[in-house]
C-alpha positions as CSV (number, residue, x, y, z in Angstrom):
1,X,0.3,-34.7,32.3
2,X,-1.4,-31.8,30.4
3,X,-0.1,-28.7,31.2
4,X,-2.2,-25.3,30.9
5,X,-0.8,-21.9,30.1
6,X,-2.7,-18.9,30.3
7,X,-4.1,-17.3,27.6
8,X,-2.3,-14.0,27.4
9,X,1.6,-15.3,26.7
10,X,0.1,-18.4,24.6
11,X,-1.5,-15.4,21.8
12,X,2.2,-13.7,22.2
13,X,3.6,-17.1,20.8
14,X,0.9,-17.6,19.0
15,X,1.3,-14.0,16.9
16,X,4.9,-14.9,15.7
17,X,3.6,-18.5,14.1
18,X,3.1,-18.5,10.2
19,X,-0.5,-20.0,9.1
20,X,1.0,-23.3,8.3
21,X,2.0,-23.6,12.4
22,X,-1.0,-22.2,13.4
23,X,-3.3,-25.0,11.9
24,X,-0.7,-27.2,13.6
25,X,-1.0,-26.3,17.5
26,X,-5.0,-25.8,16.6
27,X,-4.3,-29.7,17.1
28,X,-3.6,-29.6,19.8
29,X,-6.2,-29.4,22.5
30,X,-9.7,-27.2,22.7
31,X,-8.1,-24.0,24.3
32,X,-5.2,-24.2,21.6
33,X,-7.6,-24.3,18.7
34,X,-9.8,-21.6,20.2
35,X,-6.9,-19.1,20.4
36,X,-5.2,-20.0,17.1
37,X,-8.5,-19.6,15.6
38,X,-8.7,-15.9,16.7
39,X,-9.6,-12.9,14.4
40,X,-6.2,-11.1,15.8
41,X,-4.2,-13.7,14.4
42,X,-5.5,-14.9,11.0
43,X,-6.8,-11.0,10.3
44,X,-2.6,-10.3,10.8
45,X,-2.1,-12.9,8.7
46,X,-4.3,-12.0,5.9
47,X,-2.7,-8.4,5.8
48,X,0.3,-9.5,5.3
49,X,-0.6,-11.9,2.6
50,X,-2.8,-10.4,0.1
51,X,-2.4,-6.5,2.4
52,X,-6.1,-4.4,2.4
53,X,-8.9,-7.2,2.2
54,X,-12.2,-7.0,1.0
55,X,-14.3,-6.3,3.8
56,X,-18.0,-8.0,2.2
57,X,-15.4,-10.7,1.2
58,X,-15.2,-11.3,5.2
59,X,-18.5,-11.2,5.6
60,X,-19.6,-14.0,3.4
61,X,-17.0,-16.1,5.0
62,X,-17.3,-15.0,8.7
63,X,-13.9,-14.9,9.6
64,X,-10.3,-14.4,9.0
65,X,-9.4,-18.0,9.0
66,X,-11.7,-19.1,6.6
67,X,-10.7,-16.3,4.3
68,X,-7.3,-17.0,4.8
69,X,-7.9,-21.0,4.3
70,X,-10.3,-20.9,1.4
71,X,-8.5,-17.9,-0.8
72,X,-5.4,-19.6,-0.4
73,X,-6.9,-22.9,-1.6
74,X,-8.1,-20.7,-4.2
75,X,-5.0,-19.7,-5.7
76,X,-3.4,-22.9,-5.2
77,X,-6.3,-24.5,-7.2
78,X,-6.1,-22.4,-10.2
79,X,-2.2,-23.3,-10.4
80,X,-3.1,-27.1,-10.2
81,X,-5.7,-26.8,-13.0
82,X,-5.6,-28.1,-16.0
83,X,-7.1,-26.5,-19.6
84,X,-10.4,-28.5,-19.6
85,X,-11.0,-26.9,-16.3
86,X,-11.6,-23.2,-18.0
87,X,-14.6,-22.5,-19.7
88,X,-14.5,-20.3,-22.8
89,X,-16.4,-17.0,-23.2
90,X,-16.2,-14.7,-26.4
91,X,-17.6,-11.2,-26.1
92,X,-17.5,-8.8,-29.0
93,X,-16.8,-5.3,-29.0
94,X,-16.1,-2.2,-31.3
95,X,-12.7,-1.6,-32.8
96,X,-10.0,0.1,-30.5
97,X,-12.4,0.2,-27.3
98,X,-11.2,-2.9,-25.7
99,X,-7.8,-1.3,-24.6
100,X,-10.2,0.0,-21.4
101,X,-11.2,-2.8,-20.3
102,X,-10.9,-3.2,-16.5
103,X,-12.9,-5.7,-14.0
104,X,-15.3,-4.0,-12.0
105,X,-15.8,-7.0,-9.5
106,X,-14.4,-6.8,-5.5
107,X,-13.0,-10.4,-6.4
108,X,-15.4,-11.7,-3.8
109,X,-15.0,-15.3,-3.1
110,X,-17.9,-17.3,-2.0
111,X,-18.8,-20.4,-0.1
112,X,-19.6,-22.7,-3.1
113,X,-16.0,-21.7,-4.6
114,X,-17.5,-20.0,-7.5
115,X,-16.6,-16.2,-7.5
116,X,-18.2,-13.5,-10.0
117,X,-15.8,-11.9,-12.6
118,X,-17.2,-8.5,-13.7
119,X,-15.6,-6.1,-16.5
120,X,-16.7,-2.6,-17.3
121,X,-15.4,-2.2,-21.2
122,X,-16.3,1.0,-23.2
123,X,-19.1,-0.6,-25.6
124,X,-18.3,2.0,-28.0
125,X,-16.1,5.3,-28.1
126,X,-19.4,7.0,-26.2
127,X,-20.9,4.5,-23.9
128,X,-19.5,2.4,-21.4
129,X,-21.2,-1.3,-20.2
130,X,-20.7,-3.9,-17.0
131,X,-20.4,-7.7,-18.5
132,X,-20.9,-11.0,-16.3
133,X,-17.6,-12.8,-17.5
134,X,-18.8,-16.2,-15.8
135,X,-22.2,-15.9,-18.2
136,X,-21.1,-13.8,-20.9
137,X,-23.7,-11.4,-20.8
138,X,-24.3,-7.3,-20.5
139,X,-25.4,-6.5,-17.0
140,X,-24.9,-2.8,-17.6
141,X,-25.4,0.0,-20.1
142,X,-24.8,4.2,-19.8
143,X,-26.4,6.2,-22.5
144,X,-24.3,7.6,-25.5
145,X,-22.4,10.3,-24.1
146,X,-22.1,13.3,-25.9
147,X,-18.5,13.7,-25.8
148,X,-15.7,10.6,-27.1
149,X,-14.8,8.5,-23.6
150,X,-10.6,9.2,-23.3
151,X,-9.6,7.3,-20.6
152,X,-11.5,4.6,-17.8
153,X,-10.6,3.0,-14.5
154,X,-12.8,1.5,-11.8
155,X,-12.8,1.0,-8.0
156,X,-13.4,-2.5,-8.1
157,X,-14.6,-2.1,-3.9
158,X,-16.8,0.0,-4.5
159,X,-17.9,-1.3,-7.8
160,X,-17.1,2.2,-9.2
161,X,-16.4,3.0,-12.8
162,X,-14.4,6.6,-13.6
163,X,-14.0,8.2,-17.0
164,X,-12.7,11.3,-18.8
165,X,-14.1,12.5,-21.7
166,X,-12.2,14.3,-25.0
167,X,-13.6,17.9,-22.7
168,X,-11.9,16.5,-19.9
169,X,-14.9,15.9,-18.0
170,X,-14.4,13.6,-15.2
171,X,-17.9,11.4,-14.2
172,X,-18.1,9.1,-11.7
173,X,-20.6,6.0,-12.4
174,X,-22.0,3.6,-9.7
175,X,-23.3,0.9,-12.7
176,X,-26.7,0.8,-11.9
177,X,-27.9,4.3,-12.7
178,X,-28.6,5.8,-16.5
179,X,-26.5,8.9,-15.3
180,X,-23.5,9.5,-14.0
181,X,-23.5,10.1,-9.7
182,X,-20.7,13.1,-10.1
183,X,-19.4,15.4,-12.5
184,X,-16.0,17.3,-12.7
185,X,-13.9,19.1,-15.0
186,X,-10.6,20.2,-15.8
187,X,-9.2,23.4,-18.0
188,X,-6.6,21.1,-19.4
189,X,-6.4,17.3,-21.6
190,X,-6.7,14.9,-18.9
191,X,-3.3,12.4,-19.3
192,X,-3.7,9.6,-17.0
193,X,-5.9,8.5,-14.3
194,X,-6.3,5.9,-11.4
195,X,-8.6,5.3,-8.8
196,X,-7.4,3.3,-5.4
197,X,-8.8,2.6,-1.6
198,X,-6.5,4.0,0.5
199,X,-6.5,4.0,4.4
200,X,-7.8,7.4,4.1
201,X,-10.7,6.7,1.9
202,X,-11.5,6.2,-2.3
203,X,-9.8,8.7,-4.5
204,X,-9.2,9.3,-8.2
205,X,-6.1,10.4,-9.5
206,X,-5.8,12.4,-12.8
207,X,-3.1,14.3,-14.3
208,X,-3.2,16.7,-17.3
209,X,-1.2,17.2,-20.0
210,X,0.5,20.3,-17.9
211,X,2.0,18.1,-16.1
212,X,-0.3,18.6,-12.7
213,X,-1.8,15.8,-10.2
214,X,-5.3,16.6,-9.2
215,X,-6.6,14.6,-6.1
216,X,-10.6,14.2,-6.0
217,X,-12.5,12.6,-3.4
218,X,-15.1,9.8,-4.1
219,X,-17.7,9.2,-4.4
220,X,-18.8,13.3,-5.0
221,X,-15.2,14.4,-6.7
222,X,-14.7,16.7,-4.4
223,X,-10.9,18.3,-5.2
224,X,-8.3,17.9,-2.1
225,X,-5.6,18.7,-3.6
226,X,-3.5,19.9,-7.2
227,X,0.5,19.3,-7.3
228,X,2.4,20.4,-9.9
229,X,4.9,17.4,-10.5
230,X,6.2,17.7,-13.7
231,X,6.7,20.1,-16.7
232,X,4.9,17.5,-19.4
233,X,1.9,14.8,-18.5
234,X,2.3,12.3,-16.0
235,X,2.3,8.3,-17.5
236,X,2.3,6.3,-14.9
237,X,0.3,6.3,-11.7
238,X,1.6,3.5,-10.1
239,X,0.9,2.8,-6.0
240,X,2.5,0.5,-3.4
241,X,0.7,-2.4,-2.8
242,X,-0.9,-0.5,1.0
243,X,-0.9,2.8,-0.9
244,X,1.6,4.0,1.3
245,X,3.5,5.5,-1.8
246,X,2.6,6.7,-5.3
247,X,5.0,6.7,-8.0
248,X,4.9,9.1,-10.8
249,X,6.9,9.2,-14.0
250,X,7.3,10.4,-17.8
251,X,9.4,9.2,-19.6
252,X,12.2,11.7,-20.6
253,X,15.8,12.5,-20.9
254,X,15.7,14.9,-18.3
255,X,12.8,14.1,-16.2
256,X,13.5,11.6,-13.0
257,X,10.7,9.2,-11.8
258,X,9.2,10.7,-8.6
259,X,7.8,9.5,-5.2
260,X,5.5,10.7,-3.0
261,X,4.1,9.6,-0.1
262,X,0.6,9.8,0.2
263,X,-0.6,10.9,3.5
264,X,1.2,14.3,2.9
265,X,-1.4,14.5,-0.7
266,X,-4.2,13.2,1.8
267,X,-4.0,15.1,4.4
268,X,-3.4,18.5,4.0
269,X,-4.3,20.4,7.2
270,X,-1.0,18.2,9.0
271,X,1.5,18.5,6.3
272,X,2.5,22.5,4.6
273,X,3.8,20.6,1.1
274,X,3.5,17.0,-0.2
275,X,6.0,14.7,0.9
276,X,8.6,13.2,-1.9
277,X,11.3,12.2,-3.8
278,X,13.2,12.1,-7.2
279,X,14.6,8.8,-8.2
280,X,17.9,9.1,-9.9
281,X,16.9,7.3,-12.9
282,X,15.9,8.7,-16.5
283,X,13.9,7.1,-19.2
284,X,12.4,4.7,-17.0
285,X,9.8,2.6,-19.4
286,X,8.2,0.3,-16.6
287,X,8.0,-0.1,-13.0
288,X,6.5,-2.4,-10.3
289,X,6.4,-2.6,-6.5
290,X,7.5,-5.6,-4.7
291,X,4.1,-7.7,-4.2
292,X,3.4,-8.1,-0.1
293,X,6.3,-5.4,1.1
294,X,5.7,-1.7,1.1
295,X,8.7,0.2,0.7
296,X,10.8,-1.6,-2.6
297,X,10.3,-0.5,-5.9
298,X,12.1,-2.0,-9.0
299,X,12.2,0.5,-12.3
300,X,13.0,-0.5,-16.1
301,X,15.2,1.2,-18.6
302,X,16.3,0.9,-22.4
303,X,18.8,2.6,-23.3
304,X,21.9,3.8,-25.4
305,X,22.5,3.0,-28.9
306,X,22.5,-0.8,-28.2
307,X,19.3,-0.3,-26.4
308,X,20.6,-2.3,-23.1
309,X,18.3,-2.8,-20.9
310,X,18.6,-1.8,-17.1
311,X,17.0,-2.5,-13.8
312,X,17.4,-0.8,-10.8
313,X,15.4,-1.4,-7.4
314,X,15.3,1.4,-4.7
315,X,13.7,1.3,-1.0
316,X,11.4,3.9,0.4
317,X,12.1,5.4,4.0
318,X,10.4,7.8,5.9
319,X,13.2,10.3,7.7
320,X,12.2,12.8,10.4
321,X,14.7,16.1,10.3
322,X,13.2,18.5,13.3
323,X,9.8,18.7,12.8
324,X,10.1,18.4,9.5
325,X,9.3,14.4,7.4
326,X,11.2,13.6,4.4
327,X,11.3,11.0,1.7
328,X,14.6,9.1,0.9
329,X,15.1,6.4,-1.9
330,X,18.3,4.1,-1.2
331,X,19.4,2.2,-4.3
332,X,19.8,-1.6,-3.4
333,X,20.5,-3.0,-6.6
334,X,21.0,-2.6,-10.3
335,X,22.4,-4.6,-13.4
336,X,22.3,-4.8,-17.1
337,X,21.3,-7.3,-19.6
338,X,23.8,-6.3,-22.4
339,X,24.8,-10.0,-23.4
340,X,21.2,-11.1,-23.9
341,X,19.4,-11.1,-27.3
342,X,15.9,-9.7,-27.6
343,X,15.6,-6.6,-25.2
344,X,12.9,-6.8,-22.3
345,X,9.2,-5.6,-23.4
346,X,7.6,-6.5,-20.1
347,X,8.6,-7.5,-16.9
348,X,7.6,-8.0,-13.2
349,X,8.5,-8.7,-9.5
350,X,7.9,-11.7,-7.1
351,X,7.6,-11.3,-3.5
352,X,11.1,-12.8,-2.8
353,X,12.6,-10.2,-4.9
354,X,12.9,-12.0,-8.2
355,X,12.8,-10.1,-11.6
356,X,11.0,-11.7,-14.6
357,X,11.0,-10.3,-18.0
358,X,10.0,-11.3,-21.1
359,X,11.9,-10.7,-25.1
360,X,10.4,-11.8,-27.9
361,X,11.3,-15.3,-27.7
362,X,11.9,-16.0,-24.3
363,X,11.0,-15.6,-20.5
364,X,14.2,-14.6,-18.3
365,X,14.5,-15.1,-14.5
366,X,16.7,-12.9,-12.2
367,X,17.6,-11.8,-8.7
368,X,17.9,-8.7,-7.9
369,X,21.6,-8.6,-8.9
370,X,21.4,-10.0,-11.9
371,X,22.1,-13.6,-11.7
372,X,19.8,-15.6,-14.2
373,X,18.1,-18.5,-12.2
374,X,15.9,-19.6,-15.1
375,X,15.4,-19.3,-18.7
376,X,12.2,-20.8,-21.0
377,X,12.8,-20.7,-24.4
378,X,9.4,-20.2,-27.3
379,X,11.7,-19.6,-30.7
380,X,9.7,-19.6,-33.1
381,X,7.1,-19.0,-30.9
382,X,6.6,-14.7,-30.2
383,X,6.0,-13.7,-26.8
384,X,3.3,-10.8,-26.5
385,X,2.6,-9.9,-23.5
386,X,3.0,-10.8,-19.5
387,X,0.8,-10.7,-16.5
388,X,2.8,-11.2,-13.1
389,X,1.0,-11.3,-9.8
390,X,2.1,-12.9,-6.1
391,X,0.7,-16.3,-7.3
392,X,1.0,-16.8,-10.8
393,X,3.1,-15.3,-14.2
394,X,1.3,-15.9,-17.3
395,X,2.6,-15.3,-20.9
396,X,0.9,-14.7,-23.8
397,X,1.9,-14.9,-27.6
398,X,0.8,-13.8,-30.8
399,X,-1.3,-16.7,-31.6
400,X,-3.5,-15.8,-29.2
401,X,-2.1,-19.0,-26.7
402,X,-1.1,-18.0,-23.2
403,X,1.3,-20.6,-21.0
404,X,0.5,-20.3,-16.9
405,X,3.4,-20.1,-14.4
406,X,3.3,-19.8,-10.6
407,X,5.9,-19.1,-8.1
408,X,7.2,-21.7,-5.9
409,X,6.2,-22.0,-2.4
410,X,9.8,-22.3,-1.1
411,X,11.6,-21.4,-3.6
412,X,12.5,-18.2,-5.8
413,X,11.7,-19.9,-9.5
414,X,8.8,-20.6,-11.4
415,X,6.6,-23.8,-12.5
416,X,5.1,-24.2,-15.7
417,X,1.3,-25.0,-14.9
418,X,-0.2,-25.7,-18.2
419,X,-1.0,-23.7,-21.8
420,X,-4.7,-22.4,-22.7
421,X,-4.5,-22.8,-26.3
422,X,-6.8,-20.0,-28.0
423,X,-10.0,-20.9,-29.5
424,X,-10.6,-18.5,-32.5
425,X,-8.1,-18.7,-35.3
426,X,-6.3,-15.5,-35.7
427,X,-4.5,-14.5,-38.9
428,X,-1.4,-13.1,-38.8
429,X,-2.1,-9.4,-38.4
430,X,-3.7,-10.2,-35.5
431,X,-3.1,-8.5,-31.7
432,X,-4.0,-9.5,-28.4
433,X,-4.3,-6.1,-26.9
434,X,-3.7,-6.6,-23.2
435,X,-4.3,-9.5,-20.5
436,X,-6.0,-9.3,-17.5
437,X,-6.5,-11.9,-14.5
438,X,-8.1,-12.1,-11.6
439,X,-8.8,-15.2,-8.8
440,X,-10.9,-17.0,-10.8
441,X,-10.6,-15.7,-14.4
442,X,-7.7,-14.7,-17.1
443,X,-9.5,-12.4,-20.0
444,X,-7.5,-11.8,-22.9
445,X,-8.2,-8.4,-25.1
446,X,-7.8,-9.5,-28.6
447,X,-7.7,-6.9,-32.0
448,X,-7.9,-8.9,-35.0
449,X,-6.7,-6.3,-37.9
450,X,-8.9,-3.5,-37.6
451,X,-12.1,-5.6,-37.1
452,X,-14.0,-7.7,-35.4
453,X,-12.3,-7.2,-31.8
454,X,-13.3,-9.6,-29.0
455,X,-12.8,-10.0,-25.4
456,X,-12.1,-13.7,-24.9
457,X,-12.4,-14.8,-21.1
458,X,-11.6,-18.2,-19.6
459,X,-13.0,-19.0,-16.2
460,X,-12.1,-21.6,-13.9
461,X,-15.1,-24.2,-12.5
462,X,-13.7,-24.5,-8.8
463,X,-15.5,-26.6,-6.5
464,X,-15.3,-26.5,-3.3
């Protein structure tokens, strides 16, 4: 005998079910696959997956639970890949401009399971362009700018390309027009600079060399707000995967890592001062938030005359004192990695709170406390660079190879997926630059002696 219960408590039951489960009692009857097909389920889902989702990424796919069914096949079908399934792209570039290369493209995904990897490079030291990865060609060109380009980001959403000139001119491009849709400046050498979608709106980020944060509005830079934060230029401009929190740091002997919290920078009429905090941690070289939480925040040190290096992970809370909202970072764990040879270059965070770092010969796994769970030796192989994300980890080395990993479903460690093996031979002076990766590409930024320099793309054929 079938027995019907309504709607109301059936969502409540529903809402605490992961994605897997939901599928499952979709089974079950018409009315059970109606509700666990609804928006207000699958869009929770999504959010708490992959956080802020592309909004004209919904739209091509109509709703939450195809977006949630189809990226996740996605991801899971670039681990499963295998070398032959990447094609190859080469595209040239002028010496020492590829070191700004970003992509450009919202990472839509589309219904035939090809998605559209765009990258805004600087073309040369005065002109910046938009390339087509998937093709290979130029989709996008500024004129020659009469000042040196210093520093680039973009606003992949809005398809938005920033840069500061050697004046420390700020210009905001859209990639479709010869000029540039706003202009600002600043009296001082611009430092660092980041744009981000926040719940509030786009903004750009930009510190001088003073050591102040200047907050501009997009898309007409229009200034919200100036902090001074430190007393030298601000490195890193990192944010929290919602962009709940910003992290700030130099590094410096006597200079702590700050945080602040970004409603108070945003929103100026509720809050008399930004809201923040110093991390009790000095010469931090890296740091990265936990992927899919908000408030945890692992930092990177090398230090002392052995140069040992040191994590330590703090969480972000929110305390109310009176009327009065303060910031408050708890340490929750911290070890060393004295014993091991080859000190940490690079490093990253899962979303179960694993730490993985690379040396020059090796790829290290720990928890949070220091326990090694998994080593993969290269000797005489030399680790360059690495690229972590939620999904995958992938390493790159000095002859221009790279090796992809991806984290386990149910499990803290990593699989090896397979090794891209490069395709231009590189003599021994040669650098790759930087890696970058996306859904359905990994782009390499290779510096071969002083010239030629080339961006070398590989882009996964998925079918749907």
């Amino acid at each position: 005998m079938e027995i019907h219960l309504p709607s109301l408590p059936l969502m409540k039951i529903f809402s605490y079910l992961d994605a897997y489960s939901l599928l499952q009692v979709a089974q079950v009857n018409k009315n059970w696959n109606e509700l666990a097909s609804s928006d207000v389920l699958w869009r929770k889902l999504c959010q708490k997956r992959w956080l802020l989702c592309d909004m004209d990424t919904l739209q091509l796919l109509c709703t939450w639970k195809q977006f949630f069914v189809y990226r996740t096949w996605q991801e899971h079908a670039k681990t499963r890949a295998k070398p032959e399934d990447f094609m190859y792209k080469e595209i040239p570039a002028e010496y020492g401009v590829l070191a700004y290369t970003r992509y450009i493209s919202g990472r839509g995904l589309t219904r035939n399971g090809q998605g559209r990897s765009v990258v805004c490079m600087l073309s040369s030291m005065a002109k910046i362009s938009t390339w087509d990865i998937h093709e290979g060609v130029m989709t996008w060109i500024s004129p020659v700018q009469p000042a040196r380009i210093k520093l680039l980001t973009t606003l992949p959403e809005m398809h938005i390309v920033v840069t500061v000139d050697m004046q420390s001119t700020i210009k905001l491009w859209d990639c479709i027009s010869n000029d540039a849709v706003a202009t600002s400046s600043l009296f001082f050498p611009c430092q660092s600079l980041k744009s981000v979608f926040t719940k509030d709106g786009p903004i750009i980020l930009v510190s001088d060399t003073l050591g102040k944060l200047y907050i501009f509005r997009i898309p007409d830079l229009h200034l919200i707000t100036t902090v001074n934060v430190f007393p030298y230029g601000i490195i890193h401009i990192i944010f929290s995967p919602q962009k709940k929190w910003v992290f700030l740091n130099r590094k410096h002997t006597h200079i702590m890592p700050k945080v602040f919290y970004i409603n108070s920078l945003l929103r100026t009429s509720e809050f008399s001062d930004p809201v923040s905090t110093i991390l009790q941690f000095s010469l931090c070289e890296r740091a990265c938030w936990t992927p899919r939480r908000e408030d945890r925040i692992t930092l990177m040190s090398i230090r002392g005359p052995h140069k040992v290096p040191k994590f330590v992970t703090f969480d972000m809370e929110l305390e109310e004192i009176g009327n009065q909202i303060i910031v408050k970072g708890y340490l929750t764990a911290s070890f060393s990695l004295a014993e091991y040879e080859g000190r940490p270059e690079w490093f990253g965070v899962s979303d179960k709170d694993m730490i993985v770092c690379s040396t020059v010969s090796s790829l290290l796994l720990f928890n949070m406390q220091g326990v090694r769970l998994q080593t993969f030796q290269y000797f005489p192989e030399e680790v360059l660079r690495l690229w972590v994300d939620p999904v995958h980890v992938i390493v790159t080395f000095i002859d221009g190879s790279l090796d992809v990993y991806a984290w386990e479903e149910r499990s803290p460690l990593l699989r090896k997926c397979y090794r891209l093996q490069n395709r231009r031979h590189l003599p021994p002076q040669s650098c790759m630059e930087k890696t970058l990766c996306d859904e359905v590409s990994i782009i390499r930024v290779m510096i071969n002696g002083p010239i030629p320099c080339y961006l070398m793309a590989y882009t996964l054929n998925i079918h749907s």
